[in-house]
N, C-alpha and C positions, 0 to 999 in steps of 0.2 A: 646353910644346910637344910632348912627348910622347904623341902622341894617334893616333887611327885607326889602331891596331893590327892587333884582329883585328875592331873595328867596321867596317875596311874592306872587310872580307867581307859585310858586309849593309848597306851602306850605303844603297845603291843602293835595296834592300826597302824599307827603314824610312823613306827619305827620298825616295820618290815623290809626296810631295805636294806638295814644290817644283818652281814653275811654271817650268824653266830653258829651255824653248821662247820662255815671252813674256819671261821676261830677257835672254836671246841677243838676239831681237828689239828690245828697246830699247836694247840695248848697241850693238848695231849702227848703228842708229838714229844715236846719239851719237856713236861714231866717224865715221861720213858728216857730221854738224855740225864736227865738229871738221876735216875735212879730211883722213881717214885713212882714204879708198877701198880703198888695198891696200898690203903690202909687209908687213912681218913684225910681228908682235901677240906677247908673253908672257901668258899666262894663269896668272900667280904665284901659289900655291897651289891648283893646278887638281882636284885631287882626282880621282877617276874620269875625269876630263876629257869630263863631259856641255857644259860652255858651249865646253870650245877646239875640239871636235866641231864645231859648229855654227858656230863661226865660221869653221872649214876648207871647212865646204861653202861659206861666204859666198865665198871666193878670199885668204881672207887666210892668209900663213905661218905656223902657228900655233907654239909652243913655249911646250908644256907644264912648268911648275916643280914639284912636291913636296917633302917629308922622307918624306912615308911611301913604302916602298917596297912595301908590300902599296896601297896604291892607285893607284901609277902600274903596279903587274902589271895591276889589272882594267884600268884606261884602255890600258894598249894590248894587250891582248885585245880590246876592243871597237871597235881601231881599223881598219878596214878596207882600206885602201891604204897604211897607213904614211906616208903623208905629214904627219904631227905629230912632230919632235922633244920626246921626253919628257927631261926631265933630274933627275935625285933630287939635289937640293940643299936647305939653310934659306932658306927668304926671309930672314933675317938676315946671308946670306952669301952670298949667290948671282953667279952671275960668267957672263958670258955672252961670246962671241966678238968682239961688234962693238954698234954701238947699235940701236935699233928704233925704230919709228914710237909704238907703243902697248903702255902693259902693264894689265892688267885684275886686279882682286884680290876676288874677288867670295865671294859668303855666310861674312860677318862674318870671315873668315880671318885678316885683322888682329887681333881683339879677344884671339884667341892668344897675340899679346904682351902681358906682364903689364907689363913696364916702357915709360915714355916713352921711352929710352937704346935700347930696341929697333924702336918705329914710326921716330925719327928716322936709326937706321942703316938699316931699311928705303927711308927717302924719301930717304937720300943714295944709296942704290944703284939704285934709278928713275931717278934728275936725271943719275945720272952712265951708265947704260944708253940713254936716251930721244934719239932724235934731237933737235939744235934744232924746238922746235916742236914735239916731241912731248906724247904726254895720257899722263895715268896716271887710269883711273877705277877706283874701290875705295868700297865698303861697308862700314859699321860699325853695330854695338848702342849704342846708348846706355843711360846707367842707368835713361830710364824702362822698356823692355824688361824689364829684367835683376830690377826690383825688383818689375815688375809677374806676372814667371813663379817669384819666388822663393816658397817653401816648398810650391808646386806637384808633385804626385808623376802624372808622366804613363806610362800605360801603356797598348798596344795590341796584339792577341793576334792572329794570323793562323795560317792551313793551313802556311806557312814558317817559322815562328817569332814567338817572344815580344819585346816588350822594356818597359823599367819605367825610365822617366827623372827623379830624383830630382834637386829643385833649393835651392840653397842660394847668397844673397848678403849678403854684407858690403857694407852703407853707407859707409862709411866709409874702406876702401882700395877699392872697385868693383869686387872679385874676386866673381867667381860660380863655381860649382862646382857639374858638372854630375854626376852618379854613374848611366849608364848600366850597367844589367845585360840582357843577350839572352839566351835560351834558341835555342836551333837543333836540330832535332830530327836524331837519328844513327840511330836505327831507329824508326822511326812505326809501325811492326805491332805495338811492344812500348811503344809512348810512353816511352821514353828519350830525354830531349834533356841538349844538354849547355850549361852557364852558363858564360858569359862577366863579368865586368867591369871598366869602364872608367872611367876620370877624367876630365872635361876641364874644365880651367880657361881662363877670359878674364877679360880686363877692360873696363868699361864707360868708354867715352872720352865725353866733350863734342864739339860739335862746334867751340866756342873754343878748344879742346886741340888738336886735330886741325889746325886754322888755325894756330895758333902754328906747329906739327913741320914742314908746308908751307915757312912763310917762313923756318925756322931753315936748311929742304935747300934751298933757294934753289929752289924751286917758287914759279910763278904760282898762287892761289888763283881759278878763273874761278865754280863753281858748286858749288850743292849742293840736292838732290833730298829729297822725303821718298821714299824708299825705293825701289823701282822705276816711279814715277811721275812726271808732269812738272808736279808740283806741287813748288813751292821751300821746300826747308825752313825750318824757323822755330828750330829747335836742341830744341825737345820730342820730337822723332820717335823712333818706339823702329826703327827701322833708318833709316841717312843714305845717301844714295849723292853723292859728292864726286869732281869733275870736276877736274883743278890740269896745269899744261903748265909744260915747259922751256921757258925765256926762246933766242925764234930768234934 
């Protein structure tokens, strides 16, 4: 879990080609099926906090979760009224004042957890935060993903900086490990850049895995999506997106 370091200095660069416009908009989408027009939302591992943004303008209470706290510095620098509660907590621990309507756990942020003993303290701490009747929607990698991007060496060079994404998975325990290195340039009239890098480890869940942790945190299982689309997954999908509510 030790991750987004000083990645979280360029995340933002390097990860603009996530569509988190049309994901806000389907999330929202889903929240209004669900019955969850307005009242307070968590964005649990919010990162830069680009989706709890968007959902603030939608009229919902937003509060923002982190560990990194170099990422919730950029999320609220970017935040313009203040009206986002940010909090730097673990989603393994996290503690909130009172219940909420909906919590959102989006791009793959779970797969962070290596062990099962940590999604399940994760989904007791939803069940036990969630209003009756509340949703918890959250996304995950599957191992066809993970197997299908391993020994993959991704690299892309820009006027801001470099970076070189190095991939490695094990079959067999579904750990993938990912070996980000950036360059950031410090003086460009002298092309001096300076190198970063970074680890990050996940693990590839099933989505019969993921069902099981559900019914163990005493969560309803209602749906499951391939990915951000409104096609139902089939349990192949290399990202899932899984809809589950407290029992009202």
């Amino acid at each position: 879990m030790e991750s987004y370091v000083s990645f979280a200095q360029v995340y933002d660069l390097f990860m603009d080609n996530v569509p988190y416009l049309k994901w806000s908009e389907y999330l929202l989408k889903l929240l209004d099926e669900q019955g969850v027009q307005e009242g307070i939302v968590v964005d649990l591992a919010c990162g830069t906090g680009k989706i709890t943004r968007e959902l603030a303008k939608a009229g919902y209470d937003m509060i923002g979760i982190d560990q990194s706290e170099d990422m919730l510095r950029i999320a609220q620098e970017k935040e313009k009224d203040s009206s986002i509660l940010y909090l730097l907590q673990d989603m393994r621990s996290f503690e909130l004042y009172g219940t909420v309507r909906a919590v959102l756990t989006i791009c793959d942020s779970l797969n962070y957890l290596l062990k099962k003993e940590e999604w399940e303290a994760v989904a007791k701490l939803v069940k036990l935060y969630l209003d009756p009747g509340g949703v918890w929607i959250f996304d995950f990698h599957t191992p066809d993903y993970y197997e299908a991007l391993s020994g993959e060496v991704l690299a892309e060079q820009r006027e801001e900086g470099s970076f070189i994404w190095e991939n490695i998975y094990e079959k067999e325990s579904k750990l993938h490990q990912a070996e980000l290195t950036f360059f950031l340039p410090i003086k460009k009239e002298q092309n001096l850049y300076q190198k970063t890098t970074e680890i990050h480890s996940q693990r590839a869940m099933y989505l019969e895995e993921v069902q099981e942790i559900l019914v163990k945190a005493g969560l309803i299982f209602l749906e499951a999506y391939s990915g951000f689309e409104e096609k139902k997954a089939q349990g192949k999908e290399e990202r899932i997106l899984v809809i589950c509510k407290k029992e009202e």
